[in-house]
C-alpha positions as CSV (number, residue, x, y, z in Angstrom):
1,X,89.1,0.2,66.7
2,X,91.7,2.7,68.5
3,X,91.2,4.4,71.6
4,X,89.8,7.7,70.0
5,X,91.4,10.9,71.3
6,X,88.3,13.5,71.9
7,X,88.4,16.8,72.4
8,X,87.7,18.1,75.8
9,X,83.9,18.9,75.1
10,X,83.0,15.1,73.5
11,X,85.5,13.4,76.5
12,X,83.3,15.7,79.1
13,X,79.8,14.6,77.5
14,X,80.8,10.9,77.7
15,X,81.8,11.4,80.9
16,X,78.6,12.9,82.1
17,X,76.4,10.1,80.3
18,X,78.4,8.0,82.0
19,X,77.4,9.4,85.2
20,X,73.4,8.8,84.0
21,X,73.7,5.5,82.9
22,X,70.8,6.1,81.1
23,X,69.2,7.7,78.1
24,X,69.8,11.6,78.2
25,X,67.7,14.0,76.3
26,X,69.3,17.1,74.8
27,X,67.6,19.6,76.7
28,X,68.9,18.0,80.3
29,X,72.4,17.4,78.3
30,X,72.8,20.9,77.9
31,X,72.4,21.6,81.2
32,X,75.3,18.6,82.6
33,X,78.0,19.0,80.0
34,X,79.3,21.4,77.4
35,X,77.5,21.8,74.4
36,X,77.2,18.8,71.9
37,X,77.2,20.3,68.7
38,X,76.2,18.7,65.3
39,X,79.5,18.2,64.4
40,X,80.7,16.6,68.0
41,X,77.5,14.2,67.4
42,X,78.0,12.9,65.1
43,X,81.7,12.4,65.2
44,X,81.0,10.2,68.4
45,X,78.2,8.8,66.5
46,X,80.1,7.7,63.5
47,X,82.6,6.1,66.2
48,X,80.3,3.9,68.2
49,X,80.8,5.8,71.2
50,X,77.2,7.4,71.7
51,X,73.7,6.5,69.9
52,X,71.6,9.7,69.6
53,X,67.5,8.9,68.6
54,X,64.7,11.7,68.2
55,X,62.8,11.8,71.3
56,X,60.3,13.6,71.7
57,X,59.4,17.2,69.9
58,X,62.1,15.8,67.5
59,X,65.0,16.3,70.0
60,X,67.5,14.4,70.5
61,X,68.1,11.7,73.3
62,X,71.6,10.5,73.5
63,X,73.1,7.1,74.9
64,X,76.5,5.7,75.9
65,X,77.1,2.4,73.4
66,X,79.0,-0.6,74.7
67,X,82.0,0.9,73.3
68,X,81.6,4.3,74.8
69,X,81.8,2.4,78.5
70,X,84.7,0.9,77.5
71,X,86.4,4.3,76.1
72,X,85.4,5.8,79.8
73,X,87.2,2.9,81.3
74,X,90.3,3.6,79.1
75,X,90.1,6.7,79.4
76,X,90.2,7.1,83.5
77,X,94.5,6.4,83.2
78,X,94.5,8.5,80.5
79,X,95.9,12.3,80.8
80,X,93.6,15.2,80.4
81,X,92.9,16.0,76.2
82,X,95.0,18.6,75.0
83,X,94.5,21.8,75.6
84,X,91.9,21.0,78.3
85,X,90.9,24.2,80.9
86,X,91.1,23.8,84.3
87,X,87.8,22.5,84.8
88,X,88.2,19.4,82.2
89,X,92.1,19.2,84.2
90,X,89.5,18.7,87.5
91,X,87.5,16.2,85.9
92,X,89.5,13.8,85.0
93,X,91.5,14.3,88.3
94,X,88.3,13.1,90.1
95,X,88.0,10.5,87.3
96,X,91.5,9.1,87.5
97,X,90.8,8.4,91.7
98,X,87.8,6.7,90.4
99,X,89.5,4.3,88.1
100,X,92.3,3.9,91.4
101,X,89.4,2.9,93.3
102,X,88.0,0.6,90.6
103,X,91.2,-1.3,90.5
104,X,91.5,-1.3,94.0
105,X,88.0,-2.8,94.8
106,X,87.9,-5.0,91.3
107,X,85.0,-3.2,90.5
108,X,83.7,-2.7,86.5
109,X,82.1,0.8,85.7
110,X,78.7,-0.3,85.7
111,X,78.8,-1.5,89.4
112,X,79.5,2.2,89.9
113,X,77.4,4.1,87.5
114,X,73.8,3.1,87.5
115,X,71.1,4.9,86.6
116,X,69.4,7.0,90.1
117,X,66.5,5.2,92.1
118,X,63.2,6.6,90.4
119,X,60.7,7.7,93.2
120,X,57.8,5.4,94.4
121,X,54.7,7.5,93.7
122,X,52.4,4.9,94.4
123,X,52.5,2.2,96.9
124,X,51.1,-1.0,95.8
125,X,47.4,-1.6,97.7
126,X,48.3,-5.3,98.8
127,X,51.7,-7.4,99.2
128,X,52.6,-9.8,96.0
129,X,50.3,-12.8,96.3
130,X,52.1,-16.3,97.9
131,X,52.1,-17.8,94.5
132,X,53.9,-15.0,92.9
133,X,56.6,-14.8,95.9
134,X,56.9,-18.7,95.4
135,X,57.3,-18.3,91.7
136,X,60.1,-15.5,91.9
137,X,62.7,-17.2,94.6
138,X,61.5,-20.5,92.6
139,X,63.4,-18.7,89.3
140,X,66.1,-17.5,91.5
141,X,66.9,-20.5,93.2
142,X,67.1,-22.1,89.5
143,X,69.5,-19.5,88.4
144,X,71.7,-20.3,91.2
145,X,71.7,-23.9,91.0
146,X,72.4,-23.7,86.8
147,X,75.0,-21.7,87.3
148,X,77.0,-23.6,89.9
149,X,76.5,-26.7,87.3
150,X,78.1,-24.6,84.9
151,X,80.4,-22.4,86.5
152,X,84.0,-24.1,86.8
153,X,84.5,-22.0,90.1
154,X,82.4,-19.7,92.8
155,X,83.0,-15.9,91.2
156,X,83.8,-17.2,87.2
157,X,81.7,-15.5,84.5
158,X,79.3,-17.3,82.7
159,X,77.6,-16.5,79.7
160,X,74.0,-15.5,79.8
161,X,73.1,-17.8,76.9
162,X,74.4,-20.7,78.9
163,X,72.0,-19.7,81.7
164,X,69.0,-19.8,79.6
165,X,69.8,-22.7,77.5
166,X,69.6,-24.6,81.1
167,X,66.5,-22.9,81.7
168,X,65.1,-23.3,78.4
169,X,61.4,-24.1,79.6
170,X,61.5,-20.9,81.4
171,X,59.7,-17.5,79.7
172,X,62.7,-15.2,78.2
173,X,61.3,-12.5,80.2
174,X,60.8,-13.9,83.6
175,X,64.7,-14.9,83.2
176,X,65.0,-11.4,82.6
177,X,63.3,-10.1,85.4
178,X,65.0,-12.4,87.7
179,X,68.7,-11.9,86.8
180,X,67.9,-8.4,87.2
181,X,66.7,-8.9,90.3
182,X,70.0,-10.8,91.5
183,X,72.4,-8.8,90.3
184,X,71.0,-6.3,93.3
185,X,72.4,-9.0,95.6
186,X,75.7,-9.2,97.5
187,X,78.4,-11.0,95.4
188,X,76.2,-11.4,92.3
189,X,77.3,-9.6,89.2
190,X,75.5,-9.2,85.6
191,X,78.2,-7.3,83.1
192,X,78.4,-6.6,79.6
193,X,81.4,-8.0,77.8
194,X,83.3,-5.1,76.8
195,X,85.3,-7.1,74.0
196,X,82.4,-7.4,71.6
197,X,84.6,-8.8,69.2
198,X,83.7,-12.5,71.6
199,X,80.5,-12.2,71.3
200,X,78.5,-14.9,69.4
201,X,75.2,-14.2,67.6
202,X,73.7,-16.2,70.4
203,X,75.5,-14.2,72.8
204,X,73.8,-10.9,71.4
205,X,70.6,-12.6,71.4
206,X,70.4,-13.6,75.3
207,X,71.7,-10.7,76.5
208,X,69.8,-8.5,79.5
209,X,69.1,-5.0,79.7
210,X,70.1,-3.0,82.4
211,X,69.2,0.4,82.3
212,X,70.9,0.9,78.9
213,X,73.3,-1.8,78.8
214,X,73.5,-5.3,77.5
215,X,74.7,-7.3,79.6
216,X,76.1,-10.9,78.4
217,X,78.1,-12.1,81.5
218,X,77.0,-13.6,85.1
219,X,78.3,-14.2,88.5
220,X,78.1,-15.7,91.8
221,X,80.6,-14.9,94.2
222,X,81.0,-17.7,96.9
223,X,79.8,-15.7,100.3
């Protein structure tokens, strides 16, 4: 599909989802970007940008899709929409040093824009037991050592599916939980790929959530 051209409302609520990384309800939309009408919804509905759910009380709760993150990243060299006021002008100004920065670092959106730290209400009465430390840098240290079997170089991408299929007689969701966990290290990366279009069905099926993202790609930079 095309790079849509928005209008300065739908480019300013992608923009702010972006920001979340996460799912937003209406009533806390409302109060971050210009109003979404019914009309705007379901024009970025219909293409692929957003996915807007009933929540709860029957409201809305809206989403960037795959494709959305990969309009935002498009759309940081792109100029203002037409017609914009000054203070969509001023967004994508700020936007467009972000995407200089991005280039500059080699940085992807979601290393940017990640969903804030949720507050520790509770602290946990005792420290994870030995066995369950063991068995989490046990995972890890397998997840390392497949993907330097796999990966041609220190820092190339490789697939998710890959990764399990050499873990195969490891539990989908402690793979989960552990790549996760990784990708909060230095030089490790977990991405989605952005041209869906390359993804297989086993592709789709491996991939790991983060926050609202699916992400199909892995990384080890060599530290």
């Amino acid at each position: 599909m095309d790079h849509a051209s928005l209008t300065p409302s739908q480019s300013a609520v992608l923009f702010v989802l972006l920001s979340q990384a996460r799912e937003v309800p209406n009533p806390e939309l409302r109060r971050l970007a210009p109003e979404l009408t019914r009309r705007s919804r379901e024009t970025l509905n219909d293409l692929g940008l957003i996915e807007s759910v009933r929540g709860p009380r029957n409201s809305y709760v809206h989403a960037l899709t795959d494709r959305g993150w990969a309009w935002c990243s498009r759309e940081l060299a792109a100029d203002p929409p037409h017609r914009s006021q000054p203070p969509i002008r001023a967004l994508y100004a700020v936007m467009a040093a972000i995407g200089r920065y991005l280039d500059t670092e080699d940085l992807r959106l979601h290393e940017v824009f990640r969903p804030a730290e949720q507050p520790i209400t509770e602290q946990p009465d005792t420290e994870p037991s030995g066995s369950d430390r063991s068995a989490t840098i046990g995972i890890e240290s397998r997840i390392r050592s497949a993907y330097h079997d796999l990966a041609p170089r220190p820092g190339a991408w490789v697939a998710v599916a890959a990764l399990r299929t050499a873990l195969s007689d490891e539990a989908a969701e402690t793979v989960d939980e552990a790549l996760v966990n990784l990708q909060r290290s230095p030089g490790v990366s977990l991405i989605p790929q952005e041209d869906r279009a390359l993804l297989s069905r086993a592709d789709r099926s491996a991939a790991v959530v983060v926050g609202t993202q699916e992400c199909h790609l892995f990384a080890i930079e060599e530290l």
